[in-house]
DRENVOKOL-483246 format. One line per 3 residues: their letters; for each residue y, z, x of N, C-alpha, C. Coordinates in steps of 0.001 Angstrom, whole numbers, padded with zeros to 6 digits. Example, Ala and Ser with C-alpha at 12.3 -4.5 7.8 and 13.67 -1.06 7.14 Angstrom:
<pts>
as	-005690 007800 013190 -004500 007800 012300 -003300 007800 013200 | -002250 007080 012850 -001060 007140 013670 000030 007870 012900
</pts>
This chain:
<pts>
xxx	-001202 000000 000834 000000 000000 000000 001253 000000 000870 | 001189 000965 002006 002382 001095 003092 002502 -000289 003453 | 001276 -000916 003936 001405 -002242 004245 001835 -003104 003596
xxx	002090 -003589 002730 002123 -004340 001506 003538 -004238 001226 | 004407 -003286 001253 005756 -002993 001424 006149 -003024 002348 | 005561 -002928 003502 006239 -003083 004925 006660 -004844 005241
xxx	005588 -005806 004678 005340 -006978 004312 006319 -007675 003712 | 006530 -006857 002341 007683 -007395 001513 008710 -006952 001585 | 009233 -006001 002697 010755 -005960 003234 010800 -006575 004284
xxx	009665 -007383 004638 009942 -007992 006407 010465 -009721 005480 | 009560 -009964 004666 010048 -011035 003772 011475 -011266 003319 | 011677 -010488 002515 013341 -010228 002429 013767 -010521 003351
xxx	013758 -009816 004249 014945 -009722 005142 014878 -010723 005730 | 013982 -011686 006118 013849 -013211 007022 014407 -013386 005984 | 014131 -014216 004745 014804 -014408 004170 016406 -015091 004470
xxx	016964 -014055 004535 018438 -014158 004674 018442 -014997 006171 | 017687 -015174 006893 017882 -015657 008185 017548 -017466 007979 | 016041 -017479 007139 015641 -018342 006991 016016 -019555 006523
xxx	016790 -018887 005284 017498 -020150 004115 018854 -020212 004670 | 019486 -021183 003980 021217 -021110 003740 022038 -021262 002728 | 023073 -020460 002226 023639 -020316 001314 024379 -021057 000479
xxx	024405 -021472 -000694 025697 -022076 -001068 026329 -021965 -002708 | 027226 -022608 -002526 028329 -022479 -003447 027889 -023783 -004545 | 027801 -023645 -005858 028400 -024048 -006884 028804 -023949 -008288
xxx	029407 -025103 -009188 029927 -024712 -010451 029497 -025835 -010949 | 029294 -025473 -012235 029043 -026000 -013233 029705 -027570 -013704 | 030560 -027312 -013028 032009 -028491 -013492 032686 -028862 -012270
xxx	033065 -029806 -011820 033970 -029886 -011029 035714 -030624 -011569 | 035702 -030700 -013265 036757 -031414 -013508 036715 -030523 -015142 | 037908 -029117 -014758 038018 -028791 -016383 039184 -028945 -016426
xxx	039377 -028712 -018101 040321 -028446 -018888 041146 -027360 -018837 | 042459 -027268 -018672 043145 -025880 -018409 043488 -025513 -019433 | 042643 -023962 -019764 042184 -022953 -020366 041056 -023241 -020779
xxx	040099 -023878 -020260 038538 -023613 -020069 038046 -022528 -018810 | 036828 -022327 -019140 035989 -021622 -018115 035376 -022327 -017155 | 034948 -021764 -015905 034001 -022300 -015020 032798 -021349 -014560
xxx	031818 -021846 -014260 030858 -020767 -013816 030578 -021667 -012604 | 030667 -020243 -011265 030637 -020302 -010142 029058 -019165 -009773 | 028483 -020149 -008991 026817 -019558 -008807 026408 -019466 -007305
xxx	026095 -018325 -006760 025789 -018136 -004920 024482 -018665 -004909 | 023858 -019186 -004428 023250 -019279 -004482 022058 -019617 -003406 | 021059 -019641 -002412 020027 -019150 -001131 018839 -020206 -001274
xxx	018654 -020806 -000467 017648 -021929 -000210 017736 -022658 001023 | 017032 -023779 000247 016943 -025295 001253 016026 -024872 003264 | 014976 -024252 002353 014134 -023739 003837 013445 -024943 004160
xxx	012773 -025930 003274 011824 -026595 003527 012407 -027797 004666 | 011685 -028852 004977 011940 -029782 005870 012611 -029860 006787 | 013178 -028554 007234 013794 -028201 008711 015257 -027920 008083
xxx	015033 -026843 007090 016389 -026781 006261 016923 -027871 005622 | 016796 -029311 005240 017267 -030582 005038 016842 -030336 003109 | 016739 -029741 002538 016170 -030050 000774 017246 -029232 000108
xxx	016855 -029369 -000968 017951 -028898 -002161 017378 -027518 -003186 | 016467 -026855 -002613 015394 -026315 -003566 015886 -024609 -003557 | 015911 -024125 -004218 015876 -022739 -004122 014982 -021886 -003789
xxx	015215 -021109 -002987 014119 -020195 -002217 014616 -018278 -001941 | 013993 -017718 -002983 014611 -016326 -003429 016129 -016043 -003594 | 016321 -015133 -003720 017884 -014621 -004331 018299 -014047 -002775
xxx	020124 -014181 -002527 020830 -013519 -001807 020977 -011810 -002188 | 020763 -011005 -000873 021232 -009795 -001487 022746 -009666 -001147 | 023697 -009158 -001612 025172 -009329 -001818 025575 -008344 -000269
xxx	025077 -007386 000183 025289 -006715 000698 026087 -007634 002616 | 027057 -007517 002469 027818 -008414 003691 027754 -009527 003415 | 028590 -009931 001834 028521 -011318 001475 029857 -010883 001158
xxx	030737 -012160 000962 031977 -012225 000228 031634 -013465 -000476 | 032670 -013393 -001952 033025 -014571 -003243 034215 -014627 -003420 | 034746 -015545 -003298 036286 -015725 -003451 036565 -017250 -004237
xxx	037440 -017127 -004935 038285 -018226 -005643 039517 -018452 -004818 | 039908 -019249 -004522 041478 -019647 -003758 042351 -020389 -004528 | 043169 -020367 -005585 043656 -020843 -006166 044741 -021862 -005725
xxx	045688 -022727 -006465 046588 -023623 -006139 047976 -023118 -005678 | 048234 -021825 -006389 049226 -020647 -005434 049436 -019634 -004913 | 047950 -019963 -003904 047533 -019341 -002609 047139 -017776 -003174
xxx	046525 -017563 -004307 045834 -016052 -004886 044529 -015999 -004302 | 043655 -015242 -003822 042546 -014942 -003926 041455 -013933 -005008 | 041115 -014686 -005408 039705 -013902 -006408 038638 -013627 -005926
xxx	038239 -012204 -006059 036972 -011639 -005418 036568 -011890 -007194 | 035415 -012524 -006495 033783 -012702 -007388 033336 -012050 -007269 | 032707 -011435 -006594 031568 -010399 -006155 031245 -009618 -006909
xxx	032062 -008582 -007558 032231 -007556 -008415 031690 -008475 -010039 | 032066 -009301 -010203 031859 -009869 -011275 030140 -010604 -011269 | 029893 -010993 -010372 028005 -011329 -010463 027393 -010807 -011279
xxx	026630 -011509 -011881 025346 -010769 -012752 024018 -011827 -012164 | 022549 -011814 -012317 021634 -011899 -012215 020981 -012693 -012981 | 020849 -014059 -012834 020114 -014598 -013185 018415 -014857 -013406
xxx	017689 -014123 -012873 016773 -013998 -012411 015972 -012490 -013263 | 015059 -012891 -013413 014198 -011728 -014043 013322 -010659 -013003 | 012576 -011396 -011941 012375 -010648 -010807 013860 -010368 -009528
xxx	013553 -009250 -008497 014400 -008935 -007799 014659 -010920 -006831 | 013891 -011422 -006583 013427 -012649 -005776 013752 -013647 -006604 | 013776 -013989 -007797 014471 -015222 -008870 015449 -015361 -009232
xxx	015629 -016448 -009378 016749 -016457 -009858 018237 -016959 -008925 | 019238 -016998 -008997 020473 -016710 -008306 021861 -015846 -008982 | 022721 -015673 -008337 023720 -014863 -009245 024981 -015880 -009245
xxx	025645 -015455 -010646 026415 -016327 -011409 027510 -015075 -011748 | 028984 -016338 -011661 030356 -015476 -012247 030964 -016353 -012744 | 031606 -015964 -014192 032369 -016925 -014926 033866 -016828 -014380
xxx	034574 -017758 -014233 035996 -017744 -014033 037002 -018268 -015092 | 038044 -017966 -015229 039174 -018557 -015998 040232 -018624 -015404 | 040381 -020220 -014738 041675 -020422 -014198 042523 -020201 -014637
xxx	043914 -020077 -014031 045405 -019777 -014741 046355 -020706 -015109 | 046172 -021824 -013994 047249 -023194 -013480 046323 -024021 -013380 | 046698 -025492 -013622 046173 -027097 -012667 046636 -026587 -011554
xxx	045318 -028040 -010859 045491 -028211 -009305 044050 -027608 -008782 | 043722 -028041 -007691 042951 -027452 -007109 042383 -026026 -006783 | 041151 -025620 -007150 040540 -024294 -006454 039556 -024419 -005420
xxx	039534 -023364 -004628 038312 -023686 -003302 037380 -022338 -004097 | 035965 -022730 -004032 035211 -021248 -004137 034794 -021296 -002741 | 034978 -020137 -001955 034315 -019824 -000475 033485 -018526 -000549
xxx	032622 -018865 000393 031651 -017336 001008 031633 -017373 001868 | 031390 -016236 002401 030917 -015723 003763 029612 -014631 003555 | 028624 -015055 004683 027839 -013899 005006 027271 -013468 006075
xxx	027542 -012542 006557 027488 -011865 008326 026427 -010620 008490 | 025106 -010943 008884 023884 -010260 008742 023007 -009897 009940 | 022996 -009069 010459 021652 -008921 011408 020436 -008230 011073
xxx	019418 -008798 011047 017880 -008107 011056 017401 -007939 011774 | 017333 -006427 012457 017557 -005931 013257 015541 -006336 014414 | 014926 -006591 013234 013561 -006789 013809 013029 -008399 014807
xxx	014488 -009199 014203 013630 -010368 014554 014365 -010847 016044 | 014818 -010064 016355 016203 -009537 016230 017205 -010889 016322 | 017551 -011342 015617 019005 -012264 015084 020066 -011900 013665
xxx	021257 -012424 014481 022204 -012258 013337 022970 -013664 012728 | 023100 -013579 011417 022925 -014593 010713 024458 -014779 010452 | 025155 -015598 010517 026204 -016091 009666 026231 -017172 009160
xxx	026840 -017101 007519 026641 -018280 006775 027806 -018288 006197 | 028515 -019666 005844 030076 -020032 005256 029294 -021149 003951 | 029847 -021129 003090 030296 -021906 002043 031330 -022479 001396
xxx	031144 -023591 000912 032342 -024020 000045 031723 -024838 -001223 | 032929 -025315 -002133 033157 -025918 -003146 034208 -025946 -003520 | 034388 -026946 -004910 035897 -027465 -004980 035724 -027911 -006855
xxx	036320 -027568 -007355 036728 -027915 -008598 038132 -028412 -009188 | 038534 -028756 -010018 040157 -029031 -009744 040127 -029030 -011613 | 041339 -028273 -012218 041866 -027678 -013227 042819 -028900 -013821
xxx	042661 -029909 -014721 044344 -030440 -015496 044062 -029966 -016704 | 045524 -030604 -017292 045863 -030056 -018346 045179 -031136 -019223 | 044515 -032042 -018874 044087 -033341 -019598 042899 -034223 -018960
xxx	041712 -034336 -019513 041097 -034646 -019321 041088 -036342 -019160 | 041420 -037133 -019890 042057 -037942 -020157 042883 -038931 -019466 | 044095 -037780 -018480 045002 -038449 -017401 044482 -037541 -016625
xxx	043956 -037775 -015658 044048 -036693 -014187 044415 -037466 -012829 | 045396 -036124 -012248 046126 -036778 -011139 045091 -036635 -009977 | 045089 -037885 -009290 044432 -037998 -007899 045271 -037377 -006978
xxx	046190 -036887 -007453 047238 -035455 -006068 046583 -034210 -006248 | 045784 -033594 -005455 045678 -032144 -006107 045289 -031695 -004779 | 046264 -031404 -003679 046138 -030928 -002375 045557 -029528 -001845
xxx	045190 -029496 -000865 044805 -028101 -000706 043085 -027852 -000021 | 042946 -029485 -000147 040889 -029211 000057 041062 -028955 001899 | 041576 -029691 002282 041545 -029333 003876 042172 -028262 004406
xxx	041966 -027004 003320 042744 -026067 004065 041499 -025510 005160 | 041756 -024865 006129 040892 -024063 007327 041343 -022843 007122 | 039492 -022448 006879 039928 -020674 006614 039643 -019737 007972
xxx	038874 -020809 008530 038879 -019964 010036 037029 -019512 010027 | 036227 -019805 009282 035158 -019381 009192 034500 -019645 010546 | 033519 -018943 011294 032821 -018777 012091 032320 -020862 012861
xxx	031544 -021487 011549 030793 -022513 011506 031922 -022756 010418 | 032337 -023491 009864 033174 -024271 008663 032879 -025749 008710 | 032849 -026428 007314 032621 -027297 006977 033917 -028121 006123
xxx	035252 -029138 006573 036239 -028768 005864 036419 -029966 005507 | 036791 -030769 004430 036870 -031663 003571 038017 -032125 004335 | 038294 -034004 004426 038831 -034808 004979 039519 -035562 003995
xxx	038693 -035881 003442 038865 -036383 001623 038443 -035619 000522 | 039417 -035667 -000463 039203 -035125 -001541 037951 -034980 -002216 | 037240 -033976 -002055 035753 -033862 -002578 035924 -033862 -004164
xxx	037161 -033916 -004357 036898 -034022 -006517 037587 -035167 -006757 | 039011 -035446 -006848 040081 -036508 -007140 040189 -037166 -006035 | 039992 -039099 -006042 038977 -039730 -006686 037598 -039402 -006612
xxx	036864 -039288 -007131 035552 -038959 -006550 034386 -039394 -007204 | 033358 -040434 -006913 032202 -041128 -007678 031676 -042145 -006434 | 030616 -042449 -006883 029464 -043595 -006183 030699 -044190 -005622
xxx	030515 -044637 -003981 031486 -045539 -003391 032742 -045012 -002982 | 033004 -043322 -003139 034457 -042555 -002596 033527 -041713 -001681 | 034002 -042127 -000311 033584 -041584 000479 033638 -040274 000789
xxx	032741 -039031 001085 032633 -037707 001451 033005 -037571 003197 | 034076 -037333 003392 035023 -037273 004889 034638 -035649 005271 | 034083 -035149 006293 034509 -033806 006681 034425 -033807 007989
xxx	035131 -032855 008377 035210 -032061 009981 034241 -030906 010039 | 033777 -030591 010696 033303 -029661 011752 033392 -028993 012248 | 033741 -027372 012116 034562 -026693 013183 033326 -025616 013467
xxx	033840 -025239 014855 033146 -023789 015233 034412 -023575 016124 | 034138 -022126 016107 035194 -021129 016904 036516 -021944 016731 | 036992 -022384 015339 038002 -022769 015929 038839 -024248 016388
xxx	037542 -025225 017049 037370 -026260 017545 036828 -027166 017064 | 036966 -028367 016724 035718 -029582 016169 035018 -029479 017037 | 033534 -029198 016424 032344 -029477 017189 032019 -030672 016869
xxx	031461 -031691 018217 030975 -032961 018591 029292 -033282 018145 | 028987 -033840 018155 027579 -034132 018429 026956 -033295 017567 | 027087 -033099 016366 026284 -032229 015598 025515 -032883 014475
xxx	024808 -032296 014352 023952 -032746 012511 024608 -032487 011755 | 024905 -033088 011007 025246 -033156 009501 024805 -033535 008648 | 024165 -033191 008063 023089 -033697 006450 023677 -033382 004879
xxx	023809 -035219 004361 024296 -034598 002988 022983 -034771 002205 | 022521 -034253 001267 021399 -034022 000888 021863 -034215 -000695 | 021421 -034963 -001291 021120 -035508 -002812 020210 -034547 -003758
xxx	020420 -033930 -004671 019832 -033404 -005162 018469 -033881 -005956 | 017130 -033572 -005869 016167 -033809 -005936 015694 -035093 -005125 | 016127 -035267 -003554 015731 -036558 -002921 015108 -035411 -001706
xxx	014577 -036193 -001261 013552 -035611 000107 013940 -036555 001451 | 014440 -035950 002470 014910 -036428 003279 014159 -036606 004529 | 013936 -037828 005174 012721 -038061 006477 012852 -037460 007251
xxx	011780 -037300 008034 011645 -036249 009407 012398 -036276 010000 | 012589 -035580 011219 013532 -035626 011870 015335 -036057 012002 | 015028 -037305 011873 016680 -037647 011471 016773 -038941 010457
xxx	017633 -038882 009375 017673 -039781 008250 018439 -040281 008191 | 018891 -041662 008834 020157 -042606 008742 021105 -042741 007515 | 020096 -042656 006505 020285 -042876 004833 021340 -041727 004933
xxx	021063 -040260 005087 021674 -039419 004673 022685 -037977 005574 | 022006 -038832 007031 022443 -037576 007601 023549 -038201 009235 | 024685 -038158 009611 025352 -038318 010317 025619 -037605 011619
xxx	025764 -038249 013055 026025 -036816 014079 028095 -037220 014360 | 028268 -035848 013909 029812 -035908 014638 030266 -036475 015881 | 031661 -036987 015664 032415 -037655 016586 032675 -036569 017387
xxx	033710 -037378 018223 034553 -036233 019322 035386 -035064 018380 | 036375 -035685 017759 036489 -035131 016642 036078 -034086 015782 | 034528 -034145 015602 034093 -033153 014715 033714 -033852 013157
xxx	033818 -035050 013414 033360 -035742 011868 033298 -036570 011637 | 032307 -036787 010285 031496 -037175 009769 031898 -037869 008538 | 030941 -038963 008388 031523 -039677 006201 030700 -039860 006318
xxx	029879 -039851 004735 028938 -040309 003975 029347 -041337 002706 | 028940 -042397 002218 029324 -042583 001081 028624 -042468 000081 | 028750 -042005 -000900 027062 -041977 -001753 027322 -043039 -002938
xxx	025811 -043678 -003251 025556 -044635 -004041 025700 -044572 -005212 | 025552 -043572 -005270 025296 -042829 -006930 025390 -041447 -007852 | 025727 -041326 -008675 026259 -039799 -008877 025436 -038818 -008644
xxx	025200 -037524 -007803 024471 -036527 -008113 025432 -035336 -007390 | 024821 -034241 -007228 025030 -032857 -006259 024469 -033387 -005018 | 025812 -033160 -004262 025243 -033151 -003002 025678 -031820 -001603
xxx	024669 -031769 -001710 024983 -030494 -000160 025095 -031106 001131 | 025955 -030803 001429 026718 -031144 002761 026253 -029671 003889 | 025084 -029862 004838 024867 -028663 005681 024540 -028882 006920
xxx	025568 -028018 008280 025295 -027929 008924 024913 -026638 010061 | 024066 -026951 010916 023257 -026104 011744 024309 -025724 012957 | 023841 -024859 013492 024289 -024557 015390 023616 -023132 015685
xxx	023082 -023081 017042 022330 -021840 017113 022943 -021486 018809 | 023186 -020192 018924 023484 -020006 020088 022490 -018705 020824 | 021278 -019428 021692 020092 -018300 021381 020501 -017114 022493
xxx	021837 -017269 023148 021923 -016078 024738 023202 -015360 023800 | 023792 -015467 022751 024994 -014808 022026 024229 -013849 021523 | 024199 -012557 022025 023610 -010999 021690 024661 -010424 021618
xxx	023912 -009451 020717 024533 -007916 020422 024187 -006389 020079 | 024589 -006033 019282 023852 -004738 019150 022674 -004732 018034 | 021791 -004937 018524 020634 -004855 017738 020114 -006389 017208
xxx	021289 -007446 018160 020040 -009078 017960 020516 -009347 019568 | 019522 -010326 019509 019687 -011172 020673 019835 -012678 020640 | 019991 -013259 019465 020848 -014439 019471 021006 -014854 018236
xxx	022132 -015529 018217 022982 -015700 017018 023004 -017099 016163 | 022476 -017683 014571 022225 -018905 013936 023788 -018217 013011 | 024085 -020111 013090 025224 -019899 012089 024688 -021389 011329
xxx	025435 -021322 010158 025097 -022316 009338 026409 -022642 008112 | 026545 -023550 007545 027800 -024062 006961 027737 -025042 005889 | 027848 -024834 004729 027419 -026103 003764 028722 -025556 002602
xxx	028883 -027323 002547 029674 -027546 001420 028646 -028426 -000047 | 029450 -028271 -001282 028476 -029064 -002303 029622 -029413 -003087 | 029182 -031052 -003181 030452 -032057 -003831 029192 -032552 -005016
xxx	029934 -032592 -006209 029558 -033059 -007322 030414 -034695 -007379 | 029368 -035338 -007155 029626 -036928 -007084 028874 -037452 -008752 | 030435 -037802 -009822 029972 -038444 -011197 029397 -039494 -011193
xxx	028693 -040072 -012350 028444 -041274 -012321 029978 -042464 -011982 | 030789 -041943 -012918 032016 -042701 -012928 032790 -041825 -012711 | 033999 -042069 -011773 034850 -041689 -011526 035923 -040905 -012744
xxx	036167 -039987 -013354 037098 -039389 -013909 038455 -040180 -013944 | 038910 -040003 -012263 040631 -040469 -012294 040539 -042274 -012562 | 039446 -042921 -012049 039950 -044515 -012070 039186 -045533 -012947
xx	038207 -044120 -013692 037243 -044937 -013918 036017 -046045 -014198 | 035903 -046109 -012641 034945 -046862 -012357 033516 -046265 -011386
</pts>
């Protein structure tokens, strides 16, 4: 029995090392004074991290949820989560929001973790992007604010507007940063929701950064797509790990048809 629990807290806790985190909503184009539901959500272990699948629940504990609004407010989520999931392991957690203003919102996370057994410490950044008019109908392709840099550890930061224009054929632009700096030569995988991506490296879907720090994808066709990237630094120790995985994913909701131009 000792065993058996010793088992399923060693599980957990990889866990958090294993998968990577991310951000999304329900909508990426509401109505102002509608709701949005914003969901954390822990996966994409399989195929060398490269899939779209969910794989147990985040525990909140050294996580942040934030909303960034269009005049520069921050909203803690966190407090607001509830549980989707019927077991402790199912499921993901979900928070409803009610914007105030049009214009752009960023949802971001952060999560900064060491397990102390394997011994590594984990950091993980997220994003997403939704954007608020007053009209469904007319929406402005101005809605600034996606390339802001929050300074995250690993960050993943939009080049082009991940909502306005946005459909099959509007290209997904991002940079790359670590510490600070565009990182070069990196993986970047945008990943299609329910597509399975080839071994090793997938021309179709996955790009290595410029000098620069970035990357475009264009996608064919409407779905969710996760935008994730890797970096591991195995001699960066500390108190109680001895080397350090960071990881970084954004998720752009690509329509069938474009909203603003529709096509």
């Amino acid at each position: 029995m000792i065993r058996n629990c010793l088992i399923l807290l060693l599980v957990s806790a990889s866990s958090v090392l294993a998968h990577d985190t991310w951000v999304e909503t329900n909508a990426n184009l509401i109505r102002t004074g509608d709701a949005v539901y914003v969901d954390l959500k822990l996966g994409n272990h399989g195929n060398d991290h490269r899939d779209f699948k969910l794989a147990s629940k985040v525990g909140l504990q050294g996580c942040t949820l934030n909303v960034l609004s269009p005049d520069g407010k921050s909203y803690d989520l966190k407090t607001e989560l509830f549980d989707t999931g019927y077991a402790p392991k199912e499921g993901y957690w979900t928070a409803k929001f009610v914007p105030a203003h049009p214009g752009l919102y960023m949802v971001a996370h952060q999560l900064d973790r060491v397990v102390s057994y394997a011994p590594i410490r984990s950091i993980k950044s997220a994003k997403t992007f939704f954007v608020v008019s007053p009209s469904l109908d007319r929406v402005s392709m101005e809605n600034p604010g996606f390339d802001q840099v929050l300074g995250h550890s690993l960050e993943i930061v939009p080049v082009t507007s991940p909502v306005t224009p946005m459909g099959p054929g509007q290209p997904i632009s991002i940079q790359l940063i670590y510490n600070g700096k565009p990182m070069a030569n990196a993986r970047v995988s945008f990943i299609p929701h329910g597509h399975q991506l080839k071994k090793d490296f997938d021309p179709d879907y996955e790009r290595n950064t410029d000098i620069e720090g970035l990357a475009t994808f264009t996608p064919r066709d409407g779905n969710a797509y996760l935008v994730v990237a890797h970096h591991k630094e195995p001699d960066e120790a500390g108190e109680n790990y001895e080397s350090t995985k960071y990881s970084a994913t954004l998720t752009v909701l690509v329509p069938e048809i474009c909203p603003c131009c529709g096509e």
